[in-house]
N, C-alpha and C positions, 0 to 999 in steps of 0.2 A: 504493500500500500504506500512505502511512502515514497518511492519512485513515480508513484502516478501523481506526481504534481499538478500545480495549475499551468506552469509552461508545457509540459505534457498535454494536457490538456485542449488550451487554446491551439496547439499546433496541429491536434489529431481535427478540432473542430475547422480549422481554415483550411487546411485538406484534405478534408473528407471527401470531396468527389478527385483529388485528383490521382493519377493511374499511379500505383503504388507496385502490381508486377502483371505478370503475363500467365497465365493459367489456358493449360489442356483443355478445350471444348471434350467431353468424354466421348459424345456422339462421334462428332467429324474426324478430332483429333488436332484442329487449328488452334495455336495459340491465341491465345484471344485477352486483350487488354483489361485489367480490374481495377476499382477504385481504392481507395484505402478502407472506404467502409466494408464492402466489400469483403478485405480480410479480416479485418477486425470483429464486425456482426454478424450477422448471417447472411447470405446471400438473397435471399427471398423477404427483405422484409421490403413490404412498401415504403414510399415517401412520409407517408403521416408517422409508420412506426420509425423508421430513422430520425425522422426530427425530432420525436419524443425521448427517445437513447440518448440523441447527442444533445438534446437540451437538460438532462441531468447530469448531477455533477460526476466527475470518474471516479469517484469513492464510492458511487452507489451502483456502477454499472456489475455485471455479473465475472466472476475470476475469467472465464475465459476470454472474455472482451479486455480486460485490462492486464493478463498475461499476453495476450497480441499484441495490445499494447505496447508494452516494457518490452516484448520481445524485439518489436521492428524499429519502435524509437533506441534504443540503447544498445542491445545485441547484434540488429542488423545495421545502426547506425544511419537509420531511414532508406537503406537500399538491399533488398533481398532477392534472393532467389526461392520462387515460391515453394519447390521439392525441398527444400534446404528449412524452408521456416515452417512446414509441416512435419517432417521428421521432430526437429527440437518442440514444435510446441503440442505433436501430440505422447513423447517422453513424458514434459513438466504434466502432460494433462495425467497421465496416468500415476504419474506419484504424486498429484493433486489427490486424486480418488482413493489413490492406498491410505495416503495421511486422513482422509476425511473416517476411514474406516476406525480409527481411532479416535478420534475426537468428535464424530458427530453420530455416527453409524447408524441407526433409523432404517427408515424404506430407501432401497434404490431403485432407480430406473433403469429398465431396461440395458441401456446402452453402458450405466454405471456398471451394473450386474457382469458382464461382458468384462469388462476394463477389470474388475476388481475380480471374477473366476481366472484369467490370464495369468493377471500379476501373482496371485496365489499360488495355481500350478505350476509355474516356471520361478519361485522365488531367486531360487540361486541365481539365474540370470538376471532377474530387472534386480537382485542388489548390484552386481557392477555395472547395470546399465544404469541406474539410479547415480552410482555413485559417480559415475564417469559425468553424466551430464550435469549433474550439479558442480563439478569439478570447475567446468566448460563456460556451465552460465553465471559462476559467480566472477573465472578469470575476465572473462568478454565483459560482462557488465562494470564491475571493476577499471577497465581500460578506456571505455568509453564514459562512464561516467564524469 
C-alpha cells in the first residue's frame, strides 16, 4: 500500500487510455495495441465502470489493480512487455492467495480454489518459486524506486 501513492496515482489516472503494451488477439493471433487501463482492470468493463474505479482513491481499488499497478509503474518502470508482466504478476497473485489462506481463509472462489489446490500440491516448488520472485520484486523495486 504505501507504494501506491498519490503520484502513482495521478499518473495511472492521466494515462489511463494511453497504449501501455501490445497483446495477442487469441482468435486471429494479431498483436493488437492496449490501454493502460486495460492492464491494470479488466478488460470488459465499460466506460461508466472505468470512471467509477478511477475516480476512487488507489487505496481502495482491489490488490490486483494496485499490484498492476506497483508492478508496471516501479518494476517495469512504465515500459513492459506484456508475456513478461503476466508471468510476475500472476506468481505475486498466487502467493497473494497462499498468504490470504492464512490470514483471512473463509469461502473461496472458484478461481481462488484453483490457485490455492496448485500451490498446495506442488509446495516444494512454489516455495522456491515464491522465494525467487520475491527475491526479484523487492531487488527491481528497490532500484527503481
Amino acid at each position: 500500500n504505501s507504494l501506491c501513492t498519490n503520484e502513482v496515482y495521478e499518473f495511472v489516472k492521466a494515462n489511463i487510455n494511453t497504449e501501455s503494451h501490445k497483446q495477442k488477439d487469441k482468435s486471429t493471433g494479431v498483436l493488437k495495441s492496449q490501454k493502460l487501463w486495460q492492464l491494470i482492470f479488466y478488460q470488459n468493463l465499460s466506460s461508466e465502470e472505468l470512471n467509477k474505479k478511477i475516480s476512487k482513491n488507489i487505496s481502495e481499488w482491489d490488490f490486483s489493480e494496485k499490484f498492476k499497478t506497483v508492478l508496471f509503474y516501479f518494476y517495469f518502470n512504465k515500459k513492459i512487455y506484456y508475456s513478461d508482466f503476466q508471468k510476475i504478476f500472476f506468481i505475486g497473485n498466487d502467493l497473494h492467495q497462499a498468504r490470504n489462506l492464512n490470514h483471512r481463509g473463509g469461502n473461496l472462489s472458484i478461481g481462488q480454489q484453483k490457485i490455492v489446490d496448485k500451490v498446495q500440491s506442488q509446495s516444494h516448488k512454489y516455495y522456491f518459486k515464491f522465494l525467487g520472485f520475491l527475491e526479484d520484486i523487492t531487488s527491481k523495486l528497490n532500484n527503481n524506486i
